[in-house]
N, C-alpha and C positions, 0 to 999 in steps of 0.2 A: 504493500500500500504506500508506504514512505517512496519507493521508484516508481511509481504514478505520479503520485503527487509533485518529486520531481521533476517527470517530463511536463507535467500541467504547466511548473512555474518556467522552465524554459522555454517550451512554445509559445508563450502568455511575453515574454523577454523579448522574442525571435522576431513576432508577427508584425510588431510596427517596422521595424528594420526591414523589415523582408519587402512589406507592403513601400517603404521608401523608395530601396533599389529600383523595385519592378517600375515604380512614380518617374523615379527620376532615369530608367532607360528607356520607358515611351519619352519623354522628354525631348533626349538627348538625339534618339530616332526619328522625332520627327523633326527638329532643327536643325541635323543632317540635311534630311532630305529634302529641307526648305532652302538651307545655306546652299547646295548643291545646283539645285534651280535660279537662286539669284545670282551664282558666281557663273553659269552659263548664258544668260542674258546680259550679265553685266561684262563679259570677258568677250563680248560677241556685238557690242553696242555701235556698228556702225550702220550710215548711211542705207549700202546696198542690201542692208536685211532689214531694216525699221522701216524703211519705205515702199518696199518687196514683199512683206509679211508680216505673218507675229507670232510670238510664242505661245505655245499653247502645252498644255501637260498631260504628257499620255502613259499609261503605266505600262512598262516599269522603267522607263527610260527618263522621266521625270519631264523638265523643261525641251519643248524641241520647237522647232522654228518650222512653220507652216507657210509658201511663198503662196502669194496671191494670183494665179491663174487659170487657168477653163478649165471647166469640167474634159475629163481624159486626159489631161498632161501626167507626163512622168520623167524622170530626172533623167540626164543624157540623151534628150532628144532632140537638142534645137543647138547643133553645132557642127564639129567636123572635128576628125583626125587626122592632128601633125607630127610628123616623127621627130624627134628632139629629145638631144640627149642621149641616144641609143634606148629611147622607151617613145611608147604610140601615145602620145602626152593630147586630152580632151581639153577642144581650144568650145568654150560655151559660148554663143550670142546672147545671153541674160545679161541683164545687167550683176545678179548677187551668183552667175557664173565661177567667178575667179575662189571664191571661198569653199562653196560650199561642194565644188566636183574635186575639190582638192586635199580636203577635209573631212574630217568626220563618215557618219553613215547616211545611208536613206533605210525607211519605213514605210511600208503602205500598208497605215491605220486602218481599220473598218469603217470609221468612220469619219477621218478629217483628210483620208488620202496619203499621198504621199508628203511625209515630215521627215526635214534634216535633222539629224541626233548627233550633236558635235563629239569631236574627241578630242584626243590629247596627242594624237601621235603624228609624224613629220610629214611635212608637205609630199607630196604624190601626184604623181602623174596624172593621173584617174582612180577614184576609189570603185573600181569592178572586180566582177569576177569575171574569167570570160571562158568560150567555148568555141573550137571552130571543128568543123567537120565537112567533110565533103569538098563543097565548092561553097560554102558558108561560114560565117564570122559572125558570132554573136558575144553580146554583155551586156551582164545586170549589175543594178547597181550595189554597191557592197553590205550587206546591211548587217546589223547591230548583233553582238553576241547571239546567239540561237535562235538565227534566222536563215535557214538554208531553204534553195532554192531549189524545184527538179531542173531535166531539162525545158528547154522551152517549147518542145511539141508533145511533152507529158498535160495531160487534162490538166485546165488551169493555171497554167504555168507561163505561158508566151505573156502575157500581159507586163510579167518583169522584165521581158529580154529584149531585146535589140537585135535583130538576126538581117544580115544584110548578105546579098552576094558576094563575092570575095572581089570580085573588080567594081564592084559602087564602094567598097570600104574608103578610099580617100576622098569622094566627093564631098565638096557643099551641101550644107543642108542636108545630112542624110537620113533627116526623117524620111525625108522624100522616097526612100530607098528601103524601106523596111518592109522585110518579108512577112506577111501578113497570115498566122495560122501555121508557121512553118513545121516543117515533114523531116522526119529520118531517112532517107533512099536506102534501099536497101544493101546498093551496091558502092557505093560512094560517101555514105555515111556511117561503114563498121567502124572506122577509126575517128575517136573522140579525144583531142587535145584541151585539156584546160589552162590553155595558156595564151597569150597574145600573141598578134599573127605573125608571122617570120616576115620580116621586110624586104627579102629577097624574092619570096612566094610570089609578095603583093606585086612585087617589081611586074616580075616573068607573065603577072594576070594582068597586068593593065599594060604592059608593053612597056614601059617607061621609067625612067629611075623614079622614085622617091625623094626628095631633098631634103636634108638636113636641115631641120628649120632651127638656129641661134637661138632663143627664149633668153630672154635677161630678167633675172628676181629683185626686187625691192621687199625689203621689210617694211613691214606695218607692225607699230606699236598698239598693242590697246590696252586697257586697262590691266589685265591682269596675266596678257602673255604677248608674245610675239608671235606673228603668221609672217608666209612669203607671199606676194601677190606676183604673176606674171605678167613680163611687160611683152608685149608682140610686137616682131620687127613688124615695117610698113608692107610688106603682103600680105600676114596674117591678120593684120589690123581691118586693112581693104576690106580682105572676105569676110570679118565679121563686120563693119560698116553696110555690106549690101543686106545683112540680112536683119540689121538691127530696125528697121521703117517694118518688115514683117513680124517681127517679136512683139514690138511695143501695139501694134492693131491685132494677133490674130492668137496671143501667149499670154499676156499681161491684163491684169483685171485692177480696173481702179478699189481701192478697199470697201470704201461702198456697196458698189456693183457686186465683190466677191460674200461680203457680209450676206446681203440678201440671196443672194445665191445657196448662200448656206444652210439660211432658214429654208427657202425651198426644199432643197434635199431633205431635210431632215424633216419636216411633213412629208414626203411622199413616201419617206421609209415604216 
């Protein structure tokens, strides 16, 4: 009876403490997860994302930046590839292009679409994964800790990809150029490369060299780290000049315009 009575007064000792900790680790958990959210908005505070979109919070990735565009856009579509550097480096006609193909991951929410989920890790060429097979070239965009993709002519699945013929792969505007629904051949698609395309391939398919395109980096400071932006010589610059009058009329959604947009969707769902 006496060791009863002493676990009585020890658990009776225990339970405020106990009941503390548990207080003060939702606490700590949830100002985490709040500090985490304002140190992504606040480390991310410039022009071509505040005016381009807004952050919105999607679980479990916390704060993520939502661009303001038409219904059926998806990231890596409204640009071209230039080889630079000895990697297929994605030159974007967006205006918040230069950050966020360089950067971080892409998402496609259930329901706010496709959202950039920044990261920490070093400037890149293009954040994909890619796929080529046959007489095709495809990439999706990279997305977030445990998010894998099938291929893209698995059910469901091409909606993430970008699949182009292997001689449209350097054009302009290669939305233009996307294989719509794409197929495995049977005979020309047993072999699956997941890697970017050999630049000699691409040569021998379009008939013509490739050129080496210069890229020069500037750092940009922001609050709370350093990115690199890319600068384009005067021919990369040109091509993305002819396609920017089509960005801004047939990509770009005034925030207004995209707001109620959204309410639409979200009644017809």
């Amino acid at each position: 009876m006496k060791r009863i009575n002493s676990l009585i007064k020890i658990n009776v000792f225990l339970l405020p403490f106990s009941m503390l900790l548990l207080i003060s680790g939702c606490s700590s958990s949830e100002n985490q997860n709040s500090m985490n959210g304002t140190e992504q908005q606040g480390a991310y505070n410039i022009d071509e994302l505040n005016s381009y979109g807004e952050w919105v919070h999607v679980d479990p990735y916390g704060e993520v930046w939502e661009p303001f565009v038409v219904n059926g856009w998806m990231p890596f579509d409204n640009g071209h590839w230039a080889y630079a550097d000895a990697n297929w480096t994605w030159v974007s006609y967006e205006p918040f292009g230069w950050i966020v193909y360089h950067y971080g991951y892409w998402y496609d929410d259930p329901f706010y679409g496709w959202v950039w989920v920044p990261g920490d890790g070093a400037w890149s060429p293009a954040n994909v994964t890619w796929i080529n097979y046959g007489n095709y070239v495809g990439w999706a965009p990279l997305g977030p800790r445990g998010v894998v993709y099938g291929h893209p002519w698995d059910k469901d699945q091409d909606r993430f990809w970008h699949v182009v013929k292997r001689d449209d792969f350097t054009r302009d505007n290669i939305r233009d150029f996307r294989v719509m629904n794409p197929v495995r051949g049977e005979i020309d698609g047993k072999t699956i490369i997941n890697k970017p395309p050999d630049r000699q391939l691409i040569e021998k398919t379009i008939g013509k060299p490739v050129p080496e395109v210069n890229m020069q980096h500037e750092t940009v400071k922001l609050q709370n780290t350093e990115i690199n932006r890319m600068n384009l010589p005067p021919g990369e610059h040109q091509r993305v000049e002819q396609q920017t009058p089509r960005v801004k009329k047939d990509v770009l959604v005034p925030r207004e315009e995209f707001h109620q947009q959204h309410q639409t969707n979200k009644r017809s769902k």
